[in-house]
PAKOL-169468 format. One record per residue (C-alpha): z negated, x, y. Coordinates in pm, whole numbers, padded with zeros to 5 digits, always signed. Layout:
BEGIN
ZXY
...
***
This chain:
BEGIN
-05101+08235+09589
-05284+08363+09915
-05197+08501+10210
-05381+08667+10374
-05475+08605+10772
-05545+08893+11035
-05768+08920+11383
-06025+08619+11487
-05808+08357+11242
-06096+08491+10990
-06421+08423+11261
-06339+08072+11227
-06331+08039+10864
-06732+08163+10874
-07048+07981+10845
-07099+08009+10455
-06893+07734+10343
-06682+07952+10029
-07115+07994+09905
-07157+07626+09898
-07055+07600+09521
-07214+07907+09411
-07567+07824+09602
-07540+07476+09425
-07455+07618+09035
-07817+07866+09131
-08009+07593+09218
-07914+07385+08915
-07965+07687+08707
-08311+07724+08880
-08387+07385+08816
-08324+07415+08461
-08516+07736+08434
-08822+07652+08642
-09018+07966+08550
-08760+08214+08615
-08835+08356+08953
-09143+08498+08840
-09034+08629+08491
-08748+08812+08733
-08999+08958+08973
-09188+09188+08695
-09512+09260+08853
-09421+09122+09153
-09129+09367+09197
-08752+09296+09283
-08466+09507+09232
-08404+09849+09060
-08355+10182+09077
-08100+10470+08867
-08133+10515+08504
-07910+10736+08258
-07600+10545+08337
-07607+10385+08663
-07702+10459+09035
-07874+10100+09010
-08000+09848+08738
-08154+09517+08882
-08328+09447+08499
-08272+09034+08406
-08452+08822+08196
-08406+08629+07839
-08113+08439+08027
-08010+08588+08320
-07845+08949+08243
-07884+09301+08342
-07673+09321+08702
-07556+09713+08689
-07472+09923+09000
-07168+10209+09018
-07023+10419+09332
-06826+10355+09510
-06600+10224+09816
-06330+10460+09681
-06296+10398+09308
-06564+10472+08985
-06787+10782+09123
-06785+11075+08869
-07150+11062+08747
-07353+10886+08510
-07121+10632+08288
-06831+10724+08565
-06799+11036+08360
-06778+10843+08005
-06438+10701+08153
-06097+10896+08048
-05866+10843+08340
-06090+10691+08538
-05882+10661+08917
-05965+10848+09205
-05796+10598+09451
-05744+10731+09821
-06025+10691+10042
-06131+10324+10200
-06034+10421+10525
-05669+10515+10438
-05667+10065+10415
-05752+10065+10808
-05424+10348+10804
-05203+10128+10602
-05263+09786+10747
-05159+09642+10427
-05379+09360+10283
-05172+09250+09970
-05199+09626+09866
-05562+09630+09930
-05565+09342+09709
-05452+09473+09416
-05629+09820+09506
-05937+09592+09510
-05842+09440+09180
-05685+09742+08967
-05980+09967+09084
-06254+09751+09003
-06144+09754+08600
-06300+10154+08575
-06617+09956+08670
-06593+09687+08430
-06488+09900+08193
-06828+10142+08191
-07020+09783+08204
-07085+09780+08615
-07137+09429+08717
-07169+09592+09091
-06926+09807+09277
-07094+09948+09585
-06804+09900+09839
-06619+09831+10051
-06735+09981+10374
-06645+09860+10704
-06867+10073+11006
-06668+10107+11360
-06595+10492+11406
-06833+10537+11757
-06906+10899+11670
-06579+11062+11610
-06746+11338+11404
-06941+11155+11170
-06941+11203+10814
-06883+10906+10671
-06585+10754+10887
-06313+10850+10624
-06551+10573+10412
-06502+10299+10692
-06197+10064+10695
-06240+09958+11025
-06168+10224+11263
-06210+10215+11635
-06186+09805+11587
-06362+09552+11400
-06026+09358+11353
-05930+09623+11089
-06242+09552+10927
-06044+09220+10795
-05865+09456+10548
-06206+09449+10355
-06159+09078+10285
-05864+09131+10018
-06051+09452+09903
-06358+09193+09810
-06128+08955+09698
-05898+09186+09451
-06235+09317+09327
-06386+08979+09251
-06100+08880+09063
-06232+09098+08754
-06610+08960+08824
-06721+09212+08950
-06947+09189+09250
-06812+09378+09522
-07073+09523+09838
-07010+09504+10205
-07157+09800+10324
-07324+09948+10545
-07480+09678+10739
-07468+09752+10982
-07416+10049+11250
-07405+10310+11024
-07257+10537+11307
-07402+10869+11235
-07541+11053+10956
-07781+11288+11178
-08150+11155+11101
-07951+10861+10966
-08318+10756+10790
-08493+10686+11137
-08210+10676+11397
-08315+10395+11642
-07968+10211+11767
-08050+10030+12081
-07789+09805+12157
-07691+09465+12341
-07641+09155+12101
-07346+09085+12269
-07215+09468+12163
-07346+09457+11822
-07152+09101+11765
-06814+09159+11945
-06799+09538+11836
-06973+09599+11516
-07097+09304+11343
-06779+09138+11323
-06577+09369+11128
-06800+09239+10818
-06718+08883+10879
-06360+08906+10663
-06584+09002+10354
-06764+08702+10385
-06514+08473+10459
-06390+08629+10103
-06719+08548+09896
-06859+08895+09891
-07191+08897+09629
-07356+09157+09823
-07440+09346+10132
-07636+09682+10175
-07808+09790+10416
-07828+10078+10641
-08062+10341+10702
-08078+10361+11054
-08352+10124+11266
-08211+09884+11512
-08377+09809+11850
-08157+09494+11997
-08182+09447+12394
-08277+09063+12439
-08596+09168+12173
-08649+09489+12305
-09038+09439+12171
-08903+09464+11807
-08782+09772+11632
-08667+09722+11285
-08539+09899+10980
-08183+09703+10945
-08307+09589+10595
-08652+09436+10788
-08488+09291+11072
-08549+08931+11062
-08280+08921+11394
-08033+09095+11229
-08013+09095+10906
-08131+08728+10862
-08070+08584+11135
-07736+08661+11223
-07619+08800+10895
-07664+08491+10691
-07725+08181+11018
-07448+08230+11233
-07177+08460+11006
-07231+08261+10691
-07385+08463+10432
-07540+08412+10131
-07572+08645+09836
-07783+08906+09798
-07899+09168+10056
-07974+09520+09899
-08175+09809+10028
-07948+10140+10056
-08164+10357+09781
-08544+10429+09866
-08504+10267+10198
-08791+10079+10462
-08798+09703+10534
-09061+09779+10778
-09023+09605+11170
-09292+09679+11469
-09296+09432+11732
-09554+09550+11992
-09695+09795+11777
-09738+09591+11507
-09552+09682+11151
-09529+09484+10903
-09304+09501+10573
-09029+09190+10598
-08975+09132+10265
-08796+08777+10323
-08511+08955+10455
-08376+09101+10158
-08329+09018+09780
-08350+09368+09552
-08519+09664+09660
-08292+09990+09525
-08469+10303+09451
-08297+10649+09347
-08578+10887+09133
-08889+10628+09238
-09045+10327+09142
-09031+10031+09311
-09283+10002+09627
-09245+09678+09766
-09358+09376+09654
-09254+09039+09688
-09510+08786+09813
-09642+08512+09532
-09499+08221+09771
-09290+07991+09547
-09063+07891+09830
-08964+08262+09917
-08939+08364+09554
-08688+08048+09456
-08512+08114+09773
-08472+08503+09701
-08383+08422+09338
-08134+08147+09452
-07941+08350+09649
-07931+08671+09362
-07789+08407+09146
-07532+08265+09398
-07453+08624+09461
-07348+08646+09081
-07188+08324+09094
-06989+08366+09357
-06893+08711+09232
-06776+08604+08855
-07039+08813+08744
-07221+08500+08620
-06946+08275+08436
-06937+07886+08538
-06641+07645+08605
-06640+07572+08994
-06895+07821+09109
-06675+08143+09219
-06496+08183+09504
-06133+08166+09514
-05956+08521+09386
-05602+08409+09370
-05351+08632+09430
-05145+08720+09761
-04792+08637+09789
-04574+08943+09722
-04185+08777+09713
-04178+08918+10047
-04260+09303+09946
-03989+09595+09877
-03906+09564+09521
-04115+09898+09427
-04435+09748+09538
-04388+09432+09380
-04299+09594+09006
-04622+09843+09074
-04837+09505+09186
-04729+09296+08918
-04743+09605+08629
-05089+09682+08798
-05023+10048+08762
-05306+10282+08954
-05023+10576+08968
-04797+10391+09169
-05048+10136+09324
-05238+10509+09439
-04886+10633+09566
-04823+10396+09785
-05097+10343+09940
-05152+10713+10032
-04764+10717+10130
-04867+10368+10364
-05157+10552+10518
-05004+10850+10547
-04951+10896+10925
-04616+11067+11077
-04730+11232+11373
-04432+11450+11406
-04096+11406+11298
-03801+11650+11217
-03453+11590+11136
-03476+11792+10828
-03719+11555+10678
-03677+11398+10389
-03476+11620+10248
-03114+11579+10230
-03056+11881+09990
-03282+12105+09753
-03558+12279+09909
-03708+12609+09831
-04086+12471+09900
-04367+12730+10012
-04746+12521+09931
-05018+12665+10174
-05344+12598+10231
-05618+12369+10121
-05603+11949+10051
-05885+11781+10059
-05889+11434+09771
-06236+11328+09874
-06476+11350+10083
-06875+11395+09950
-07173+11180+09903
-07179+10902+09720
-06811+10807+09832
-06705+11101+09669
-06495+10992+09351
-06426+11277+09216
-06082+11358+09162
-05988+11467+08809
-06359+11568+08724
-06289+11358+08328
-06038+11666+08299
-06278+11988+08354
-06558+12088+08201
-06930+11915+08272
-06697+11675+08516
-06728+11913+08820
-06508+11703+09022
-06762+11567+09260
-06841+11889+09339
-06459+11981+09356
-06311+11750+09671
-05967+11884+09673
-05914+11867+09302
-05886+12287+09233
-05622+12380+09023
-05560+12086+08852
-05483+11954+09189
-05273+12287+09286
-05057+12217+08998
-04991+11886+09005
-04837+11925+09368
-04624+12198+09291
-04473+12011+08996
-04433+11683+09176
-04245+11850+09458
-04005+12015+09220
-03768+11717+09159
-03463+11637+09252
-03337+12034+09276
-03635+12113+09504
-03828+12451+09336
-04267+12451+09473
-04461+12713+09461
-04770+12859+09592
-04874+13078+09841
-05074+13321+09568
-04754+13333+09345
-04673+13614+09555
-04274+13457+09553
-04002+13713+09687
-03775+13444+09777
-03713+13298+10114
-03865+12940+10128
-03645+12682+10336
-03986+12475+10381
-04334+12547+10435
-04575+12316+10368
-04894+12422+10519
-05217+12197+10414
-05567+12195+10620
-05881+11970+10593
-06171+11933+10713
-06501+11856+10507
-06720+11492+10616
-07012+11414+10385
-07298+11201+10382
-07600+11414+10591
-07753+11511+10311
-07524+11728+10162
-07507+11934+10503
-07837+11964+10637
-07842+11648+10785
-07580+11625+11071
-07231+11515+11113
-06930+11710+11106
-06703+11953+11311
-06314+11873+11464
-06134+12163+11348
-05959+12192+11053
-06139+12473+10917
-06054+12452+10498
-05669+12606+10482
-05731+12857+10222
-05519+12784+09850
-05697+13090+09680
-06046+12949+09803
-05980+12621+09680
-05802+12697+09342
-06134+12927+09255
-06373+12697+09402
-06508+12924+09669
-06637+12730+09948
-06714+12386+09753
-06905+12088+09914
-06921+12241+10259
-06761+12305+10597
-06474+12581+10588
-06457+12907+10711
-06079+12918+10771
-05897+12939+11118
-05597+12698+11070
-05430+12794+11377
-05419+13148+11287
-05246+13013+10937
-04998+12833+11117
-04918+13121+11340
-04882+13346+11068
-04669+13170+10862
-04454+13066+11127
-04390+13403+11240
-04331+13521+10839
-04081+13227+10767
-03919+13168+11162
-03612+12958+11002
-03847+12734+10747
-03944+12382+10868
-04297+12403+10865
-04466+12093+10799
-04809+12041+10868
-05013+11837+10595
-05415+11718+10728
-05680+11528+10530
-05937+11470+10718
-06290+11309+10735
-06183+11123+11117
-06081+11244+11449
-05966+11612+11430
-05880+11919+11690
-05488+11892+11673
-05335+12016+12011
-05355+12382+11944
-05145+12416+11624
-04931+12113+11682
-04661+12302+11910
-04666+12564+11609
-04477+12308+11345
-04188+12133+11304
-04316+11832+11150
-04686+11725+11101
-04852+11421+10911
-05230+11315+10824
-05429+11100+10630
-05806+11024+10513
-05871+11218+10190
-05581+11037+09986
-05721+11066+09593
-05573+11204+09320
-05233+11036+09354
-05195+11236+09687
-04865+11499+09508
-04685+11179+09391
-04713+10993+09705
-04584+11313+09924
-04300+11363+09690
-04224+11029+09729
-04202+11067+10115
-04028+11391+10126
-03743+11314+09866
-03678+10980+10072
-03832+10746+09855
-04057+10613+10096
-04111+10673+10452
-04463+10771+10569
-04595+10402+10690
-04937+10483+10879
-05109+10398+11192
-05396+10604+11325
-05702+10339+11324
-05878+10599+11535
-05779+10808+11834
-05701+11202+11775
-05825+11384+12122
-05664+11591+12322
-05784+11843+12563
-05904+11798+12922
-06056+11988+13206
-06413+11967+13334
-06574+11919+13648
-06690+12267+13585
-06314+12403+13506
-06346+12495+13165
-06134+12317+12922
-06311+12048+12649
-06205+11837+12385
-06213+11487+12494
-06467+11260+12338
-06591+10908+12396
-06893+10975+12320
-07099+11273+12548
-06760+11304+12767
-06788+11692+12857
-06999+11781+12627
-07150+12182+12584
-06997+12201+12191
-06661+12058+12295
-06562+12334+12514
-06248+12502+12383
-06136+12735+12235
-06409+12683+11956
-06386+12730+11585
-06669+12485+11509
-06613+12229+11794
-06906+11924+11759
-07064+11700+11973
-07416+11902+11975
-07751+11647+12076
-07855+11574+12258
-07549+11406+12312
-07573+11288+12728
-07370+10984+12860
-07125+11091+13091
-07099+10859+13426
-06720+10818+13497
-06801+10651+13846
-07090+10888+13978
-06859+11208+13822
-07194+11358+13671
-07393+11377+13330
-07710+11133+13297
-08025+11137+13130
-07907+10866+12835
-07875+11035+12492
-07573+10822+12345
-07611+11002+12020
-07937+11185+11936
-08188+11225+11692
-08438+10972+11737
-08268+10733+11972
-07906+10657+12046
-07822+10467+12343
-07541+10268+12270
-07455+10249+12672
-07090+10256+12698
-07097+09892+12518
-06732+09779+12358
-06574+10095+12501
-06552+10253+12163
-06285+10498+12082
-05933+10427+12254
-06124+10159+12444
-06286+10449+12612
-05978+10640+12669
-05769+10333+12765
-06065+10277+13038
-06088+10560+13191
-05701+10682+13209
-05763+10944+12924
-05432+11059+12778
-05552+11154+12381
-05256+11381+12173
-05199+11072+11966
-05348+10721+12048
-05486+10441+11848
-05204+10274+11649
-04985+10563+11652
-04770+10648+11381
-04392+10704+11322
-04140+10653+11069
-03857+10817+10922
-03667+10521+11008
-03552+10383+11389
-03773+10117+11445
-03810+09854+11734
-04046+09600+11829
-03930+09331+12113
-04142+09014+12197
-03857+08684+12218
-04091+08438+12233
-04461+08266+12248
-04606+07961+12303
-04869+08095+12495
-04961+07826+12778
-05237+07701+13020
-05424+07553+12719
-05385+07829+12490
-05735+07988+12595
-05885+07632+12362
-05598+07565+12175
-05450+07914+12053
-05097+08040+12025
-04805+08243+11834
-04581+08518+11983
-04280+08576+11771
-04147+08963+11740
-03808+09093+11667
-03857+09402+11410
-03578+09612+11390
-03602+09860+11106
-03308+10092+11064
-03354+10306+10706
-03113+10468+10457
-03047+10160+10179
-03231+10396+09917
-03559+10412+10128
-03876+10178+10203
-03967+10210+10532
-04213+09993+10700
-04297+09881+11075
-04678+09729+11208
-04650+09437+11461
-04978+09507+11653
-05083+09202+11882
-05391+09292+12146
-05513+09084+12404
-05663+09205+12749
-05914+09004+12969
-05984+09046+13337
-06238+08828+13537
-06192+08713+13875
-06466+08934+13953
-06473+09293+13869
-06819+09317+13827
-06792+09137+13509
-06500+09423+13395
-06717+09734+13426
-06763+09798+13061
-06481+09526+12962
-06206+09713+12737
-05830+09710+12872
-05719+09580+12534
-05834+09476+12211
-05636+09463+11859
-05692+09106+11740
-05424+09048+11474
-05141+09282+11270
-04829+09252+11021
-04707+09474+10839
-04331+09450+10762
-04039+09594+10574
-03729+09427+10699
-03540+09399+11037
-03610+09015+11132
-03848+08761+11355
-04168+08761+11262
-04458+08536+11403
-04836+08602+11450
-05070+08333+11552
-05358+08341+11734
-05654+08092+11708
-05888+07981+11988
-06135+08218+11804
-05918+08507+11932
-06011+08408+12270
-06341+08303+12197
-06437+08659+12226
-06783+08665+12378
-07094+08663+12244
-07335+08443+12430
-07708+08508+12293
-07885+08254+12471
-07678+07976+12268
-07608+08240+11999
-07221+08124+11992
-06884+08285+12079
-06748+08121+12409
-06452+08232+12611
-06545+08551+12868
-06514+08279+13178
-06746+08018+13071
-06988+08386+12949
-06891+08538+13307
-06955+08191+13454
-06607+08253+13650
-06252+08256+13640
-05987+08470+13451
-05721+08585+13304
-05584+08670+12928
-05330+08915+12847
-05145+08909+12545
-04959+09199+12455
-04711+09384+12176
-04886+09719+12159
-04950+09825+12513
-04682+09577+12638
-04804+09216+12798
-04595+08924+12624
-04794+08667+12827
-05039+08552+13073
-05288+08259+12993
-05537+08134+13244
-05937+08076+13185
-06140+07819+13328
-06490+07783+13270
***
């Protein structure tokens, strides 16, 4: 049995050593097959493209077999053999994990899931995803695990894990800085090493740790300050994606193009086509374009590592030569969970996850119910959002599997909810039922649609929640695109229609959302990522008192604040005061240019943080509720938020936290008081951060006041202890020696760590250089 280890416990577990065994079963195989590299590079070609039944085929040999490729990070996408599947399982989105903070679950999510792909013969699932959310609007953050902090990227690792167990490959993706989906195809990041390490390339390093087979790149080009002569296509950059990726974090499977993508890097105006960095070349619609040198050392090394890859994996079957896929311990876990775990049932495993990542941002005394409700259903829920994330809810149950096309489900959807909210006495109904009666509750759902660019023209998204409409989404009117709908108004209306119902607000969103204007409207409000087709069970489940709501926002929902020029805006980290975030606005965006806003001068500059061509990745680790924690900004709800139906309190006792610690590590012990009815399963986070200040503040400027580094989720009142390693401390990236060190020896100086419960400091811990 495993269990499983949060924050920088994982960064010291690195360095490739759970590949050794794999790597050695290749390069046996290899020896025993001496020909093999170049019967597997047909015409000089590696990798694969779609066919009739998957989004990739890497074709094999006489003995090595064809490796197939499915979508996606969410559960079996509903195209091409996806649709052969009866009850296939649209599971809620990845980025409900970073919400949950649950790795057993995303264990056996990881594990259940990846059956619909072995069960349409995928040896690959494309997923899990782990990109920080820098760009609150972008399109693809519901997709990401991680959040505003690479420590919830270590969620992945069971994800990888529970999928491996089946042997099937899983994908880390997308490697790396896939921050925005506007001109994601030529998007030049330019960015410190240090950054990129501390804030973005370390929420992959769980995944390895686990085994992962694969890794995909991104689109976007990379620019990295100490090579500033170099700019590189992340699957071409020999820095980055070789370099870094497989020398100092450890791996070493295979590295896959994202579909039709460059490997080209220009250093002084020089391009060339770095086809040493990567193993398969994926191509949607289009042959493959780029060949792989006839050098027998490159070709046994590329073919070595697509073996180890399927080794490691399971995919390829061999005594000693996978990594471990054990299971987590679960003794610990409410009954329910355990009995849904150990059945492996996707209905309740679906459930609970959507109920754990379902965040309470609002709380009434009304809810759950302590009597039957007369229930008025509202609005629009989204299940998914689109792109190749997009799973598809229920599409095996209507005609030519429109699902993909049909994110919140329609009236299969409709219907489900309204019959999974009448139980226990409670009566649902909809909106367009045109009921006479008096509802006691109104549930009233919005969303808001996020997509990969290319399904809306390119760009990223809006804040408001502008899908609300039940009729529209029963009938299918406004599809895979942005709303039309004004979910204030909604709200308004129905309040002022049903003055004595609790109204509840319901939001699935695609990331960080306009909130503050309807919030003061309800009585109670929750929100989640797009939470898949098990989204009516899980809410009944919450609302009848099964189980409480268990989420914590892994991002920050803004508020709004006034601008130098008086006008009100929606705060932002990135482009603070930006033209399309002043309010009111029924399609508030961060428009692009997107300037960096200078908190000490008081005045916009020239630096286009997120653009076009070129984003300027200037504000350095203060990402998200770094940025607001910085620079005083109050948000509505902050990073880690989330209540319960149940009193809960958190109180530090004790730590071992000394003058060594900063080398040596140490534990702080918590006292978790959770205070439910018998009946219910109600859940607290223990959230350690730790906070750094130098004896000089010039080395603080663009230094975060806190940092999440580990997490534990619990379900009973008790002590409960959470170490921290060295590596914890260890938290700077030093290029020139390209090795973590503690901030003092990197600031050459002096300092001081903080280690706190939440926002609360539980003990001081000096650093000497």
């Amino acid at each position: 049995m495993r269990v499983f280890l949060t924050g920088s416990l994982l960064v010291a577990l690195a360095h490739g050593a759970v590949y050794e065994a794999a790597q050695k079963c290749a390069g046996e195989f290899l020896a025993s097959h001496a020909g093999l590299p170049d019967e597997w590079m047909r015409g000089n070609m590696f990798g694969g493209e779609n066919d009739k039944s998957y989004v990739g085929v890497v074709p094999g040999t006489k003995d090595v077999k064809d490796i197939n490729m499915m979508d996606g990070p969410s559960g079996l996408r509903d195209i091409l053999s996806g649709q052969t599947l009866a009850n296939r399982t649209s599971w809620p989105s990845a980025g409900i994990h970073g919400l949950a903070m649950f790795p057993e679950l995303s264990y056996y999510i990881g594990r259940v899931g990846a059956k619909d792909f072995a069960n349409v013969g995928a040896e690959v699932q494309l997923g899990p995803g782990v990109c920080i959310h820098r760009v609150p609007i972008n399109g693809r953050n519901w997709e990401y695990i991680s959040g505003e902090d690479a420590t919830l990227g270590d969620l992945a690792g069971p994800i990888v894990r529970g999928i491996q167990s089946t042997n099937v490959m899983a994908t880390a993706k997308h490697w790396a800085m896939n921050n925005q989906e506007l001109n994601r195809v030529k998007n030049i990041v330019r960015i410190e090493e240090g950054v990129m390490m501390e804030s973005y390339l370390r929420s992959f390093q769980s995944q390895i740790n686990e085994g992962t087979g694969a890794f995909m790149c991104s689109y976007n080009r990379v620019q990295v300050a100490e090579h500033n002569e170099t700019v590189a296509w992340m699957c071409g950059s020999e820095q980055v994606s070789k370099h870094l990726l497989r020398d100092v974090m450890g791996f070493h499977g295979a590295l896959m193009t994202d579909w039709t993508n460059s490997i080209t890097s220009t250093t002084n105006g020089k391009s060339t086509d770095n086809r040493d960095v990567i193993e398969w070349e994926m191509n949607w619609g289009a042959a493959l374009r780029l060949p792989v040198p006839k050098n027998e050392t490159l070709r046994n090394r590329i073919a070595k590592n697509s073996l180890a890859a399927m080794y490691v994996s399971g995919v390829l079957s061999q005594e000693g030569c996978k990594a471990n896929t054990s299971a987590p311990q679960i003794s610990h876990l409410p009954k329910l969970y355990q009995e849904a775990m150990v059945a492996e049932d996707n209905t309740k495993l679906g459930s609970i996850l959507a109920a754990e990542g379902m965040v309470l941002l609002k709380k009434h005394s009304g809810l759950p119910f302590k009597t039957p409700q007369k229930i008025l259903l509202a609005g629009e829920a989204m299940l998914s959002g689109g792109g190749s994330g997009d799973n598809g809810a229920f599409g095996y149950k209507m005609p030519n599997h429109i699902g993909e096309g049909l994110n919140h489900g329609g009236k299969v959807a409709q219907d489900l909810m309204k019959q999974s909210l009448s139980t226990k006495g409670n009566v649902a109904y909809w909106d367009y039922e045109l009921p006479t009666e008096v509802p006691d509750v109104v549930i009233i759902f919005g969303a808001q649609y996020r997509s990969e660019g290319y399904l809306v023209n390119k760009k990223d998204g809006f804040y408001n929640i502008d899908r609300c409409d039940s009729n529209q989404a029963r009938n299918n009117v406004t599809g895979s695109t942005y709303g039309n709908c004004d979910y204030l108004e909604t709200v308004q209306k129905l309040h002022a229609k049903y003055p004595k119902a609790i109204l509840i607000s319901m939001t699935t969103v695609g990331g960080a959302f306009l909130a503050h204007d309807y919030l003061e409207h309800v009585d109670a409000a929750f929100t989640t990522f797009y939470p898949g087709q098990h989204f009516a069970t899980a809410l009944s489940m919450m609302l009848t008192g099964v189980v409480s709501p268990g989420g914590k926002l892994s991002y920050t929902i803004p508020n709004k604040e006034q601008g130098p020029d008086g006008k009100d805006y929606l705060q932002s980290p990135i482009s603070r005061y930006n033209p399309g975030l002043v309010l009111p606005n029924t399609k508030a965006t961060i428009t692009v240019p997107a300037y960096a806003w200078d908190e000490t001068a008081k005045r916009v500059t020239s630096v286009v943080q997120y653009g076009h061509d070129v984003s300027e990745y200037v504000e350095g680790a203060l990402i998200g509720y770094k940025y607001y924690e910085k620079y005083s900004m109050v948000p509505l709800f902050r990073f880690g938020y989330g209540q319960s139906f149940a009193q809960t309190e958190l109180t530090a006792v004790s730590n071992t936290c000394g003058s060594d610690s900063a080398n040596n590590g140490c534990s702080v012990t918590t006292a978790v008081s959770i205070d439910a009815p018998e009946d219910m399963v109600a859940s607290e986070v223990v959230q350690l951060f730790i906070s750094y200040t130098s004896s000089s503040a010039t080395f603080d400027k663009k230094r975060p006041v806190r940092e999440l580094r580990a997490f534990k989720k619990v379900w009973e009142s008790g002590h409960y202890t959470l170490t921290l390693a060295s590596s914890a401390f260890k938290s700077s990236w030093d290029p020139a020696v390209q090795q973590w060190v503690l901030p003092c020896t990197f600031d050459k100086t002096h300092g001081t760590f903080r280690v706190l419960l939440g926002t609360t400091p539980v003990a001081s811990i000096p650093c000497m250089p």
